[in-house]
BAMAR-352952 format. One record per atom (N, C-alpha, C, O): residue in three letters; atom name; y, x, z. Coordinates in steps of 0.1 Angstrom, whole numbers, always signed. Last residue first. Layout:
+-----+----+-------+-------+-------+
:   r :  a :    c2 :    c1 :    c3 :
+-----+----+-------+-------+-------+
: ALA : CA :     Y :     X :     Z :
...
+-----+----+-------+-------+-------+
//
This chain:
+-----+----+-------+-------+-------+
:   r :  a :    c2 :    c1 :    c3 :
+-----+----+-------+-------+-------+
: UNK :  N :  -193 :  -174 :   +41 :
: UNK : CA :  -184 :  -167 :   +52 :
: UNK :  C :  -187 :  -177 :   +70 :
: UNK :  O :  -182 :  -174 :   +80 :
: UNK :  N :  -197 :  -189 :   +25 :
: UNK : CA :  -207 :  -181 :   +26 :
: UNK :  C :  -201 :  -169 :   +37 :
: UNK :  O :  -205 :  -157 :   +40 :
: UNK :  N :  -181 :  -210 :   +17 :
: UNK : CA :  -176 :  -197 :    +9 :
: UNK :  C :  -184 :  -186 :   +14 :
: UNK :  O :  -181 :  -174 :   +10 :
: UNK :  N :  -192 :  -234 :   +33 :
: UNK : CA :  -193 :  -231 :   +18 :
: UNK :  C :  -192 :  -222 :    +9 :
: UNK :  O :  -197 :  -222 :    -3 :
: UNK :  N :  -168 :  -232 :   +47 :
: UNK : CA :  -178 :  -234 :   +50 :
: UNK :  C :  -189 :  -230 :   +40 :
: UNK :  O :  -197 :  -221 :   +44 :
: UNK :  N :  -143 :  -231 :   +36 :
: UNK : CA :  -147 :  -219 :   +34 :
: UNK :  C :  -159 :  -220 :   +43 :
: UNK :  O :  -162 :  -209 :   +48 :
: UNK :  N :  -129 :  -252 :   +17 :
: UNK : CA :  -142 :  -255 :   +22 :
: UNK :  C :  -149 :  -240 :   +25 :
: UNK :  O :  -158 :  -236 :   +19 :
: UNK :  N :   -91 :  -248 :   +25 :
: UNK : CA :  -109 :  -244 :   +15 :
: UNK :  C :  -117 :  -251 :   +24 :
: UNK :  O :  -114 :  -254 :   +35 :
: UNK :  N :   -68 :  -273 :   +21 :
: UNK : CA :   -76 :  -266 :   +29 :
: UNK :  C :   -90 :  -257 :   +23 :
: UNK :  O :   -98 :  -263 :   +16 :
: UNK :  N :   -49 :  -286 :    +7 :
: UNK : CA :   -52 :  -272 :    +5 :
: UNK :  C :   -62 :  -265 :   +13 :
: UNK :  O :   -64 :  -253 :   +12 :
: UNK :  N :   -43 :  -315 :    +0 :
: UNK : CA :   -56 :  -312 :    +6 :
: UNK :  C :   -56 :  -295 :    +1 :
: UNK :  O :   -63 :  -292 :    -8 :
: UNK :  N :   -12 :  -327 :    -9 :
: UNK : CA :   -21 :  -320 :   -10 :
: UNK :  C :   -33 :  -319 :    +0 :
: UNK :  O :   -29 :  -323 :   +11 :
: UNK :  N :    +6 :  -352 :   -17 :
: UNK : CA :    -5 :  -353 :    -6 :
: UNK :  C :   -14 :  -343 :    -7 :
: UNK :  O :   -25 :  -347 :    -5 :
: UNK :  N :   +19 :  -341 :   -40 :
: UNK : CA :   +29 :  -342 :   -27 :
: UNK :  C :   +17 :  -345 :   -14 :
: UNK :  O :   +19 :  -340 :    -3 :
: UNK :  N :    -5 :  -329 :   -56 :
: UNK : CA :    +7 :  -329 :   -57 :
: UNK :  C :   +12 :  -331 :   -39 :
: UNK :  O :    +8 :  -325 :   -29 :
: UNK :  N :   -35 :  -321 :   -45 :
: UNK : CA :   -34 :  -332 :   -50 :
: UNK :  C :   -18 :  -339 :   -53 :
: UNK :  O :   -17 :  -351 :   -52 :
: UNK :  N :   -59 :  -293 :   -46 :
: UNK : CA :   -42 :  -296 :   -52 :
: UNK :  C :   -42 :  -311 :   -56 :
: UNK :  O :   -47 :  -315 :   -67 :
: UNK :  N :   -83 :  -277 :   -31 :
: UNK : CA :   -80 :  -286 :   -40 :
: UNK :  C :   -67 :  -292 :   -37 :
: UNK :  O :   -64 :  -296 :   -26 :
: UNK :  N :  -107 :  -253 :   -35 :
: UNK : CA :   -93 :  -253 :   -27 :
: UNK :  C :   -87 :  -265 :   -35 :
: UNK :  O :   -86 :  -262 :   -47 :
: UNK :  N :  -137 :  -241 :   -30 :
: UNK : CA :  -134 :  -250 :   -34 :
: UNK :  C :  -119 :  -254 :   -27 :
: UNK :  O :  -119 :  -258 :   -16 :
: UNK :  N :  -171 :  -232 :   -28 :
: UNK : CA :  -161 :  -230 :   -21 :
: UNK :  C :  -145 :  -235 :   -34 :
: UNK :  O :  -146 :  -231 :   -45 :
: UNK :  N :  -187 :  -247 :   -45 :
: UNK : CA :  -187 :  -256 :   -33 :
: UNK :  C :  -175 :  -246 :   -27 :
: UNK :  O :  -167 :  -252 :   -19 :
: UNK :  N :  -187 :  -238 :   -67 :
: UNK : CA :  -182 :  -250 :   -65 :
: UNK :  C :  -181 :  -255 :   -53 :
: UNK :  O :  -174 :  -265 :   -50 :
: UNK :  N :  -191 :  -206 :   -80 :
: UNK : CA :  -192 :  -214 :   -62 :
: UNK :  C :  -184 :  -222 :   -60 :
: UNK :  O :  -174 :  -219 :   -53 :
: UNK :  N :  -177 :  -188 :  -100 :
: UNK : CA :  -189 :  -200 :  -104 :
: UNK :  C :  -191 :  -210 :   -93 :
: UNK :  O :  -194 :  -222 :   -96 :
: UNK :  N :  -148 :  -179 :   -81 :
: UNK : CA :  -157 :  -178 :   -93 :
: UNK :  C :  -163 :  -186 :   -99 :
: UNK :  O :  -156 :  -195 :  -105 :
: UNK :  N :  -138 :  -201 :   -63 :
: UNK : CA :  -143 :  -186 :   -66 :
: UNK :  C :  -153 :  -186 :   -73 :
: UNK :  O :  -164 :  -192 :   -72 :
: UNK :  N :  -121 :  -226 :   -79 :
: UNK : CA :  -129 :  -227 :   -72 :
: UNK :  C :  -136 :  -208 :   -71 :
: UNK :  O :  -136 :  -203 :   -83 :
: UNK :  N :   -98 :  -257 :   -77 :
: UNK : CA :   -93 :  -242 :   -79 :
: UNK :  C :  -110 :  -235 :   -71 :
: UNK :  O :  -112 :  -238 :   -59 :
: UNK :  N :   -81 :  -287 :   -87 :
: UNK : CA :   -91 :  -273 :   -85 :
: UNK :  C :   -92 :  -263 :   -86 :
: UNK :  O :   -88 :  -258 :   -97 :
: UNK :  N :   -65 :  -289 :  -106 :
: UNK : CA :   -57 :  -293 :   -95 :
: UNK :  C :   -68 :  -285 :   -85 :
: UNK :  O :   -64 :  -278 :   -76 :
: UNK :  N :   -75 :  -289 :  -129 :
: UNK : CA :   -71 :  -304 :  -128 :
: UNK :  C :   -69 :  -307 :  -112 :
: UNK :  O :   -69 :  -318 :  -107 :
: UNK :  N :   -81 :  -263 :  -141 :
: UNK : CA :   -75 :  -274 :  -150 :
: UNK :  C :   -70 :  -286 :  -143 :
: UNK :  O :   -62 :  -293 :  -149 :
: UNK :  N :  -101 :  -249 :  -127 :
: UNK : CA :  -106 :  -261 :  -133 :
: UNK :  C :   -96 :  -270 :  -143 :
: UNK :  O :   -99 :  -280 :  -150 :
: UNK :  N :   -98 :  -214 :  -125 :
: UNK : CA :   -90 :  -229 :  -123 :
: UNK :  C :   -96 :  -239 :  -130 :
: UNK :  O :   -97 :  -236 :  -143 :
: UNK :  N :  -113 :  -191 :  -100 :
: UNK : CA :  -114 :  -198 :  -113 :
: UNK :  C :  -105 :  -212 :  -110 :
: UNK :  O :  -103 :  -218 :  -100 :
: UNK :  N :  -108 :  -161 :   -84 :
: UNK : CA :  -106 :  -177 :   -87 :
: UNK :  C :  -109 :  -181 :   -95 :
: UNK :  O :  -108 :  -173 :  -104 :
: UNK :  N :  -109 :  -134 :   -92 :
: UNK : CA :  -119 :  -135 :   -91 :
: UNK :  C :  -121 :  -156 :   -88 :
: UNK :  O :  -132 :  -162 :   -89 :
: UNK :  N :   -80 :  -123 :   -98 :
: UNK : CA :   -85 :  -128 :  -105 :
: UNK :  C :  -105 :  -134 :  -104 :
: UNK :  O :  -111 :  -138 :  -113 :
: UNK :  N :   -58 :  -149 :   -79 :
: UNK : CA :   -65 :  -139 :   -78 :
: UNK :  C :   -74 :  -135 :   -92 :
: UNK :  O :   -77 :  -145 :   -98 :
: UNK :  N :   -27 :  -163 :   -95 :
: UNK : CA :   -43 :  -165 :   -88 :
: UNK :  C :   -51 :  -154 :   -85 :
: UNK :  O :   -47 :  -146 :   -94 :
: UNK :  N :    -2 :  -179 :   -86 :
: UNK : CA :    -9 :  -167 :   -96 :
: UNK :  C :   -19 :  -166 :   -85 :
: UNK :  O :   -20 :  -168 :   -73 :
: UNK :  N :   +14 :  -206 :   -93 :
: UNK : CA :   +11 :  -197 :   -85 :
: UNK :  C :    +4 :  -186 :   -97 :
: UNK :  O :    +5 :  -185 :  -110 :
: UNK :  N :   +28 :  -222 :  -110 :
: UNK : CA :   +34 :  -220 :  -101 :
: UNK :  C :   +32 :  -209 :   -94 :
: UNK :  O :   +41 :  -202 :   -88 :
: UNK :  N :    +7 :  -231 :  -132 :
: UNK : CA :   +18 :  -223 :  -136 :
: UNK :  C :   +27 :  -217 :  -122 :
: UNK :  O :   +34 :  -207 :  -125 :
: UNK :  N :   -10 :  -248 :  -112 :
: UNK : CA :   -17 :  -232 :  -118 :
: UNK :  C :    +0 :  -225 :  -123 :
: UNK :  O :    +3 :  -214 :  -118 :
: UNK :  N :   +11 :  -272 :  -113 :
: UNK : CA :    +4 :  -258 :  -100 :
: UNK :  C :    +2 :  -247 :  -105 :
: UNK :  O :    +9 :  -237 :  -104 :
: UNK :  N :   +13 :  -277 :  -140 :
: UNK : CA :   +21 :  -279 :  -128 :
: UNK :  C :   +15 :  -264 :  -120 :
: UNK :  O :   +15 :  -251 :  -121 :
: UNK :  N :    +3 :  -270 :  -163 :
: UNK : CA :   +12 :  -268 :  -163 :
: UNK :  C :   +21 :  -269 :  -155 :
: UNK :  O :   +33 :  -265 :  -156 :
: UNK :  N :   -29 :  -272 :  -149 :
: UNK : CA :   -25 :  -261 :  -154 :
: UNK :  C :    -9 :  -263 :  -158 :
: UNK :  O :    -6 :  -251 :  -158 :
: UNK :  N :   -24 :  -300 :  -124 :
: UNK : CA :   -31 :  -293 :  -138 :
: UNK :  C :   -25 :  -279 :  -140 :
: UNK :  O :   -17 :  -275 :  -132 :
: UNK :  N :   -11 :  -321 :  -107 :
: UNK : CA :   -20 :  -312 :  -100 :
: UNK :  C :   -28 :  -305 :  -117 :
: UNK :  O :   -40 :  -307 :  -118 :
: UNK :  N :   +24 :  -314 :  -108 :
: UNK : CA :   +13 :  -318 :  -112 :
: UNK :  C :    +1 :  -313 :  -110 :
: UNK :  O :    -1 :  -301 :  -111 :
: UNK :  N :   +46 :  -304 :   -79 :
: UNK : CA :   +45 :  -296 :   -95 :
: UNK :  C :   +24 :  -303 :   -98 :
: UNK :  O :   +14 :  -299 :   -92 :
: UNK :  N :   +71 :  -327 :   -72 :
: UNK : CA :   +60 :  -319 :   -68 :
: UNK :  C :   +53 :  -312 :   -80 :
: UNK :  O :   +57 :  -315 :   -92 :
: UNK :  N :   +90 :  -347 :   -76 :
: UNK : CA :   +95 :  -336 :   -73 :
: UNK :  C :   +84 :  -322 :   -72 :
: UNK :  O :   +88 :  -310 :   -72 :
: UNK :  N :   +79 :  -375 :   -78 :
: UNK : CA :   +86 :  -369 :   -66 :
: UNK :  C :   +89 :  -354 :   -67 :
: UNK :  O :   +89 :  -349 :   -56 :
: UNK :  N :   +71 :  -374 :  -103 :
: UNK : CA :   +82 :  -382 :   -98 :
: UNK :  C :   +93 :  -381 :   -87 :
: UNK :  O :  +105 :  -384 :   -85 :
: UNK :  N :   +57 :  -341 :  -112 :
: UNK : CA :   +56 :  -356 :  -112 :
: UNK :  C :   +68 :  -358 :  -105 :
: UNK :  O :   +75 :  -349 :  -100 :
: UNK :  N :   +66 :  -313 :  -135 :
: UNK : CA :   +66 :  -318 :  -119 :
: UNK :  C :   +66 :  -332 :  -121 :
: UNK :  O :   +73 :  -337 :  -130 :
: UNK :  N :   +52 :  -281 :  -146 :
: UNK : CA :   +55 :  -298 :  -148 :
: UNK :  C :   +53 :  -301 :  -138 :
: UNK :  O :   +44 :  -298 :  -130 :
: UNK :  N :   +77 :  -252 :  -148 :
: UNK : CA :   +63 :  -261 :  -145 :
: UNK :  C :   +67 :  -275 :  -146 :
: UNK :  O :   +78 :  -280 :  -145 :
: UNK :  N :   +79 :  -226 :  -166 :
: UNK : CA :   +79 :  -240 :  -167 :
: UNK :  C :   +71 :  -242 :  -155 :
: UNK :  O :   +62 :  -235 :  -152 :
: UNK :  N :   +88 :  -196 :  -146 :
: UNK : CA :   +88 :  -202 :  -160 :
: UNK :  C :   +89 :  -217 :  -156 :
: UNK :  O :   +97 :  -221 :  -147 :
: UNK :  N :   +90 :  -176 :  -122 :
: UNK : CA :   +80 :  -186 :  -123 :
: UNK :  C :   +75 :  -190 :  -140 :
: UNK :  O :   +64 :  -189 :  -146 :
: UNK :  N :  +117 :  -166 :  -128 :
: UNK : CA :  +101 :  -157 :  -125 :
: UNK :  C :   +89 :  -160 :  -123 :
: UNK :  O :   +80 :  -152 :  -121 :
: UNK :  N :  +131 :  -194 :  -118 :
: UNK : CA :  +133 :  -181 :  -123 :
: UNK :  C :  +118 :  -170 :  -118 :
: UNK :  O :  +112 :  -168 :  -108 :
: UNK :  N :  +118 :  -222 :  -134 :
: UNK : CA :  +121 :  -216 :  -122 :
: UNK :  C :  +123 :  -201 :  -127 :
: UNK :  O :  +118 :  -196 :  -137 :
: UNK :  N :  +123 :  -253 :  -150 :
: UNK : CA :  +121 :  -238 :  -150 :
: UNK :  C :  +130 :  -230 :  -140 :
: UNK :  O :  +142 :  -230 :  -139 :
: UNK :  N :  +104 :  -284 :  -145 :
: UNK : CA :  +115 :  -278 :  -140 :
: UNK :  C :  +112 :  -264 :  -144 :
: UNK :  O :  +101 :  -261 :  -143 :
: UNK :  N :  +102 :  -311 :  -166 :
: UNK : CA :  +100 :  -296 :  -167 :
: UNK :  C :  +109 :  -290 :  -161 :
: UNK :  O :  +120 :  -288 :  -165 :
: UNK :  N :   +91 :  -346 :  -148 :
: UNK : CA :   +95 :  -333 :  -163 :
: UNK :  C :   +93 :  -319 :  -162 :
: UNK :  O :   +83 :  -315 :  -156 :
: UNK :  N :  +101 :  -371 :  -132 :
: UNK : CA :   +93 :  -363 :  -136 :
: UNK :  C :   +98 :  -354 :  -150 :
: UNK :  O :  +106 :  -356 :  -158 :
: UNK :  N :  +135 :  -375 :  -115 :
: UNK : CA :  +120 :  -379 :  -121 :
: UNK :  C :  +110 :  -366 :  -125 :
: UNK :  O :  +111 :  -355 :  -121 :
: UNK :  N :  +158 :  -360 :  -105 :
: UNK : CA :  +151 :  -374 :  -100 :
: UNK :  C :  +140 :  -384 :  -109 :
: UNK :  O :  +139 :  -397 :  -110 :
: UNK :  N :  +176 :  -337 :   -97 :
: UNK : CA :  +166 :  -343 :  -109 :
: UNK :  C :  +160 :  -354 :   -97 :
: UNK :  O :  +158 :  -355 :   -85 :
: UNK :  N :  +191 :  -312 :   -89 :
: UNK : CA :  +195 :  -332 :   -84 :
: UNK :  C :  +188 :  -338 :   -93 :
: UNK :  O :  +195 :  -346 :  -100 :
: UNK :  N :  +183 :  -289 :   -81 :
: UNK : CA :  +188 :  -289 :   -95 :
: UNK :  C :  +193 :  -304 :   -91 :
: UNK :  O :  +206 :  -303 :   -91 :
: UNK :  N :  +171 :  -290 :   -50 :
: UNK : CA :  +187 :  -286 :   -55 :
: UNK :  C :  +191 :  -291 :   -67 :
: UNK :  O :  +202 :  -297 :   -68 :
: UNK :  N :  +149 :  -307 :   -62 :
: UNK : CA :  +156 :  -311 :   -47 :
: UNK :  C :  +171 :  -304 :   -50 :
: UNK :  O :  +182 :  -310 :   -52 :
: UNK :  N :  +136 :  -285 :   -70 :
: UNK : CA :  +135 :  -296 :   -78 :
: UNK :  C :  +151 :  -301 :   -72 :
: UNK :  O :  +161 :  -298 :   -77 :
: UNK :  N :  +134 :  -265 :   -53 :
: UNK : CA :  +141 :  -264 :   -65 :
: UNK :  C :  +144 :  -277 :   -74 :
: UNK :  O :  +152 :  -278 :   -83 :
: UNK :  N :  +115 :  -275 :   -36 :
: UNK : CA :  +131 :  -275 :   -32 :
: UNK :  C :  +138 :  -274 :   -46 :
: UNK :  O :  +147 :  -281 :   -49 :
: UNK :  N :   +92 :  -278 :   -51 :
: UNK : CA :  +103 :  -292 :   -45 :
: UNK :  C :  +113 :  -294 :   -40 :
: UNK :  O :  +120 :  -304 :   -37 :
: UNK :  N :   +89 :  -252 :   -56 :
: UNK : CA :   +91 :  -264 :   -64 :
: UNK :  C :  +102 :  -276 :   -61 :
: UNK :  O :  +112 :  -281 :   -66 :
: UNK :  N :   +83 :  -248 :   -27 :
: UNK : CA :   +93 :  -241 :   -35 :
: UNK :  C :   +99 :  -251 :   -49 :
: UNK :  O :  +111 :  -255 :   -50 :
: UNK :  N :   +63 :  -263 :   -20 :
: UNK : CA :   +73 :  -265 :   -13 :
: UNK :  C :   +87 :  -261 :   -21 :
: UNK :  O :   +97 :  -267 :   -21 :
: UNK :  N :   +38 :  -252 :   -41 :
: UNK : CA :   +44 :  -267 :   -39 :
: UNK :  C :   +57 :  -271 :   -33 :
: UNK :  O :   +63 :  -280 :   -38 :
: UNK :  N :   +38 :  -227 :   -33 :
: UNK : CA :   +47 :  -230 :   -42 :
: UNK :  C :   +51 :  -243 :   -49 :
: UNK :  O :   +59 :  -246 :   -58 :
: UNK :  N :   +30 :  -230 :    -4 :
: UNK : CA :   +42 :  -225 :    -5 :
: UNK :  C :   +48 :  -231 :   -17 :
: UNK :  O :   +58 :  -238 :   -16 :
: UNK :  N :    +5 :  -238 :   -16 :
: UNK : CA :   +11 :  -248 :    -2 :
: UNK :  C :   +29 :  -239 :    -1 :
: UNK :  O :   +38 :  -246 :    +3 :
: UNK :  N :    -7 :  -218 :   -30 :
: UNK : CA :    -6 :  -233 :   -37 :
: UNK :  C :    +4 :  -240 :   -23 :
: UNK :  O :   +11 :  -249 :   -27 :
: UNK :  N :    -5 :  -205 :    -9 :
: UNK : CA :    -3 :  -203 :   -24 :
: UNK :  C :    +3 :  -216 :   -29 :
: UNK :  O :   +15 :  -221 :   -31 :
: UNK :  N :   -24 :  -209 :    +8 :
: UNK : CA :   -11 :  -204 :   +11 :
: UNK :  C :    -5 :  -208 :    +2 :
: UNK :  O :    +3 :  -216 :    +6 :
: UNK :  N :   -48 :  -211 :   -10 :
: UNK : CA :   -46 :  -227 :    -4 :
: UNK :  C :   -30 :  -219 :    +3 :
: UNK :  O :   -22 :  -228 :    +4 :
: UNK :  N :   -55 :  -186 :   -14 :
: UNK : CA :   -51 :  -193 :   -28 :
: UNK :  C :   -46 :  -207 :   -19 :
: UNK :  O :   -37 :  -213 :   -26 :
: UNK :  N :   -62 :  -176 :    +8 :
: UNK : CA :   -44 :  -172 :    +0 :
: UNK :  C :   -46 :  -180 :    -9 :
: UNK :  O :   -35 :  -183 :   -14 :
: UNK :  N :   -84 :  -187 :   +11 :
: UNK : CA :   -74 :  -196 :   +21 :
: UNK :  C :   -59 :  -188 :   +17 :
: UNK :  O :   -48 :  -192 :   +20 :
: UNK :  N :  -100 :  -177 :   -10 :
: UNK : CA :   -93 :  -188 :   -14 :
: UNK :  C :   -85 :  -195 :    +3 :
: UNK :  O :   -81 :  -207 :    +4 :
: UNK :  N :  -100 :  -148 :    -1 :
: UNK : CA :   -95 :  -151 :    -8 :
: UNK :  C :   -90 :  -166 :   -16 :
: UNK :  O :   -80 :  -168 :   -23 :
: UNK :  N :  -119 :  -159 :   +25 :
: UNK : CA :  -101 :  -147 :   +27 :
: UNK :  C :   -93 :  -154 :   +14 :
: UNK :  O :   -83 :  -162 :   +14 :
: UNK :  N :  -139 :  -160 :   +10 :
: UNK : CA :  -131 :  -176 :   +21 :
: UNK :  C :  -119 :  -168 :   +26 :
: UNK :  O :  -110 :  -173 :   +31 :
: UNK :  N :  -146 :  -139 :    +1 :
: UNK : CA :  -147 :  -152 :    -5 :
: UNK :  C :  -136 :  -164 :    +4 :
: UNK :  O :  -128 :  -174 :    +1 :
: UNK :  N :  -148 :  -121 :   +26 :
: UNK : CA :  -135 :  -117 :   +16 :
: UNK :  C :  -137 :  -128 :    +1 :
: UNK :  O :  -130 :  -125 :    -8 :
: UNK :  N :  -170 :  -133 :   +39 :
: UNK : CA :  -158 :  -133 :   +44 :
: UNK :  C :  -148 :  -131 :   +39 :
: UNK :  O :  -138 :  -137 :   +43 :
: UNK :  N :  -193 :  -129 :   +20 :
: UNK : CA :  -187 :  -141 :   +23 :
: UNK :  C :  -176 :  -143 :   +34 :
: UNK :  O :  -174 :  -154 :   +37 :
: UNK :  N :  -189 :  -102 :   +24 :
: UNK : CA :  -187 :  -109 :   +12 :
: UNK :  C :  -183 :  -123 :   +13 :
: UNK :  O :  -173 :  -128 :    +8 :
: UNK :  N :  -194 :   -97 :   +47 :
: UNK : CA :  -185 :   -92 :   +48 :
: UNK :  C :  -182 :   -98 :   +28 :
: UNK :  O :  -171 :   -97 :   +23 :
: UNK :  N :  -224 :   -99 :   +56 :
: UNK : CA :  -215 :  -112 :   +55 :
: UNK :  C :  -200 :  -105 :   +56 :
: UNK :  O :  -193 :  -108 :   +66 :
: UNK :  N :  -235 :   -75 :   +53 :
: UNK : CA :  -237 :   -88 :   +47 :
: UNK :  C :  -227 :   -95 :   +48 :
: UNK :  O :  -221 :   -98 :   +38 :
: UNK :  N :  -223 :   -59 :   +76 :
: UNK : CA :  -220 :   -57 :   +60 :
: UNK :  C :  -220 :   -67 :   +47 :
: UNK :  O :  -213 :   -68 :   +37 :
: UNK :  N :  -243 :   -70 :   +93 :
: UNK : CA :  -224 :   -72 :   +94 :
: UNK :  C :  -217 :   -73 :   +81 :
: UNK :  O :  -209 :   -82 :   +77 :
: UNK :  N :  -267 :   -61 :   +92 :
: UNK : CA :  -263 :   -79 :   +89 :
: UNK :  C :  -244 :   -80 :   +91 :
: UNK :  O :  -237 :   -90 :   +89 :
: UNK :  N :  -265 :   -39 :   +90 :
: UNK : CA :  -267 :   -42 :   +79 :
: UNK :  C :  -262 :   -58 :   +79 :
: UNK :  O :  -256 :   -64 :   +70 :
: UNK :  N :  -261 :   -31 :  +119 :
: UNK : CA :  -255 :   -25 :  +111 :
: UNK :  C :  -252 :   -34 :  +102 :
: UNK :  O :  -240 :   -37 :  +101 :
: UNK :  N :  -290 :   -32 :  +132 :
: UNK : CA :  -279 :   -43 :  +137 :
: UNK :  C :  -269 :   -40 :  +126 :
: UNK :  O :  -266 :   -51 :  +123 :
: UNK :  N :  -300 :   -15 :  +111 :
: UNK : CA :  -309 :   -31 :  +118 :
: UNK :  C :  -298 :   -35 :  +123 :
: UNK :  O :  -294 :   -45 :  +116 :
: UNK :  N :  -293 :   +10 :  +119 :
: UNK : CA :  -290 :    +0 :  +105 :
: UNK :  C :  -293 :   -12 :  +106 :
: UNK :  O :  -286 :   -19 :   +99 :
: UNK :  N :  -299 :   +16 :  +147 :
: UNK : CA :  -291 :   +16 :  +143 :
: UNK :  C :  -286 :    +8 :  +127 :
: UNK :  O :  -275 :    +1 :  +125 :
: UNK :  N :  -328 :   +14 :  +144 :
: UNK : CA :  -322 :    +6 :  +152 :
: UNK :  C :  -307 :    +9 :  +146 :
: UNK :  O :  -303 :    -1 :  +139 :
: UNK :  N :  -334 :   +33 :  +129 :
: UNK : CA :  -336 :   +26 :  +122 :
: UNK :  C :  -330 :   +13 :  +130 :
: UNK :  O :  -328 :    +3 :  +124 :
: UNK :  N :  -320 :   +59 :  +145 :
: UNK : CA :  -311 :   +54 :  +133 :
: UNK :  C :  -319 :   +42 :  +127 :
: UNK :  O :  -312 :   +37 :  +118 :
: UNK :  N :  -342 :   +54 :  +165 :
: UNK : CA :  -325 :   +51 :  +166 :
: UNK :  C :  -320 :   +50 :  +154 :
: UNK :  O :  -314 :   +39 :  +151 :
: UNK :  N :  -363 :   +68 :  +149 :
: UNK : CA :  -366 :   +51 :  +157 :
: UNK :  C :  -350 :   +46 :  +159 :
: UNK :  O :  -346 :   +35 :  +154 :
: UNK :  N :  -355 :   +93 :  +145 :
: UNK : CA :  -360 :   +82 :  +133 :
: UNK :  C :  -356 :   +67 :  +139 :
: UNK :  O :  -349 :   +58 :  +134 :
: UNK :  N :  -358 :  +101 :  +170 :
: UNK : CA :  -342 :  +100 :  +162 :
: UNK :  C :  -343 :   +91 :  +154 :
: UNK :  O :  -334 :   +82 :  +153 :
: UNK :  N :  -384 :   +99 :  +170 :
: UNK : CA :  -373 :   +90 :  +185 :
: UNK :  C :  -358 :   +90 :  +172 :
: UNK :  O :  -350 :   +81 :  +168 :
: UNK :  N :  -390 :  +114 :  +153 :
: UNK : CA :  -401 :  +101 :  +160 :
: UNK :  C :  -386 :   +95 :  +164 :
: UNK :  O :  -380 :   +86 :  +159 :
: UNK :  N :  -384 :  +141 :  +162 :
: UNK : CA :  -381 :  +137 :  +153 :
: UNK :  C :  -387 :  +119 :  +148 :
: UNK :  O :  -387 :  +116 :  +136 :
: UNK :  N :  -397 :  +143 :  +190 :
: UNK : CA :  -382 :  +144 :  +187 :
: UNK :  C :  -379 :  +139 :  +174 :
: UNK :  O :  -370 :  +132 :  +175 :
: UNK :  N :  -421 :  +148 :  +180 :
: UNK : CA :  -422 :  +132 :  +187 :
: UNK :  C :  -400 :  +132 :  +187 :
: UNK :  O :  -393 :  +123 :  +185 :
: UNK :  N :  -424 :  +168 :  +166 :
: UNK : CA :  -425 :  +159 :  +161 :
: UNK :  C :  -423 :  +147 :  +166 :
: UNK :  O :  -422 :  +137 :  +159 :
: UNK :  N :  -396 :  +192 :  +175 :
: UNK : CA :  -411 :  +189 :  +180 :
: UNK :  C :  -412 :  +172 :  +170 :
: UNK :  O :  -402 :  +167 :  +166 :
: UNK :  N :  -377 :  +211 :  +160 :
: UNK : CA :  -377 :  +200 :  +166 :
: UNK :  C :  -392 :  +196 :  +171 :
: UNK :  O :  -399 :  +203 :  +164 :
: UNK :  N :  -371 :  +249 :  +170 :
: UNK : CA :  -371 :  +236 :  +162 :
: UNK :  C :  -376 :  +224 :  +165 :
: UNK :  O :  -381 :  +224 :  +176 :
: UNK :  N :  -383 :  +285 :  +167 :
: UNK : CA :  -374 :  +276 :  +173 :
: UNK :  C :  -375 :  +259 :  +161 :
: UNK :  O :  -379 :  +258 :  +149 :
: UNK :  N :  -403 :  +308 :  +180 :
: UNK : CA :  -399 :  +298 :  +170 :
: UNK :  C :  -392 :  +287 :  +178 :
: UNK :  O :  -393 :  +283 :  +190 :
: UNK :  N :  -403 :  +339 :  +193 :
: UNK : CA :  -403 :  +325 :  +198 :
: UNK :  C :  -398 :  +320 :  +184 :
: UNK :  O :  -391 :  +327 :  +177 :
: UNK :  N :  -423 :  +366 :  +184 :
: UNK : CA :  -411 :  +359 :  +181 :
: UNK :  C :  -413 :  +344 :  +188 :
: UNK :  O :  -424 :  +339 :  +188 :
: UNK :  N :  -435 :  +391 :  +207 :
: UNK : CA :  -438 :  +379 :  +200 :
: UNK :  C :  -425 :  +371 :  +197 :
: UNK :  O :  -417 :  +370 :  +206 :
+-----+----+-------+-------+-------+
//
């Protein structure tokens, strides 16, 4: 008589039961792995902005300028810098200084927010900046 060989149904029961335990803890990691590379990406945009504020105002600081106007930086271009040396919180100060990811959005006015998600949100106030994100908010 041939012996048959193979899994019994309750063996195949149990393995089922483990891989469904296994995805169950699994799944909720993967989730929040979006809202972790959201709040990744705007704390480089608040680096960003926090470096190339500094950069600015050294350059400002070497050229011996002592007001506001157009400093041009090598590989940078223009940017517009207020009184003290700092690069304006708009698109011809800051935004020109840095480079943005492209999933950021720039408001024009010193904000800087991922994508459509106002509330995650990296904000540029020249020499007093506030670069911190709200990556409370960034679903991370």
């Amino acid at each position: 008589m041939k012996q048959q060989q193979g899994f019994t149904l309750i063996e195949l029961i149990v393995v089922i039961v483990i891989l469904g335990i296994l995805a169950a803890t699994a799944v909720p990691r993967f989730v929040n792995l979006q809202g972790d590379a959201r709040a990744a990406a705007m704390q480089g945009v608040a680096g960003s902005i926090e470096s190339a504020k500094e950069l600015v105002r050294a350059r400002w600081l070497a050229a011996g300028s002592t007001g506001a106007g157009t400093l041009t930086i090598t590989g940078i271009g223009a940017v517009t810098v207020g009184a003290t040396g700092y690069p304006t919180a708009d698109t011809a100060g800051i935004t020109a200084a840095i480079q943005l990811p492209t999933a950021v959005t720039d408001n024009g006015d010193g904000t800087f927010d991922y994508g459509t998600l106002t509330a995650c949100r990296v904000t540029y106030a020249g020499a007093a900046a506030t670069t911190s994100p709200n990556t409370a908010n960034c679903g991370g």
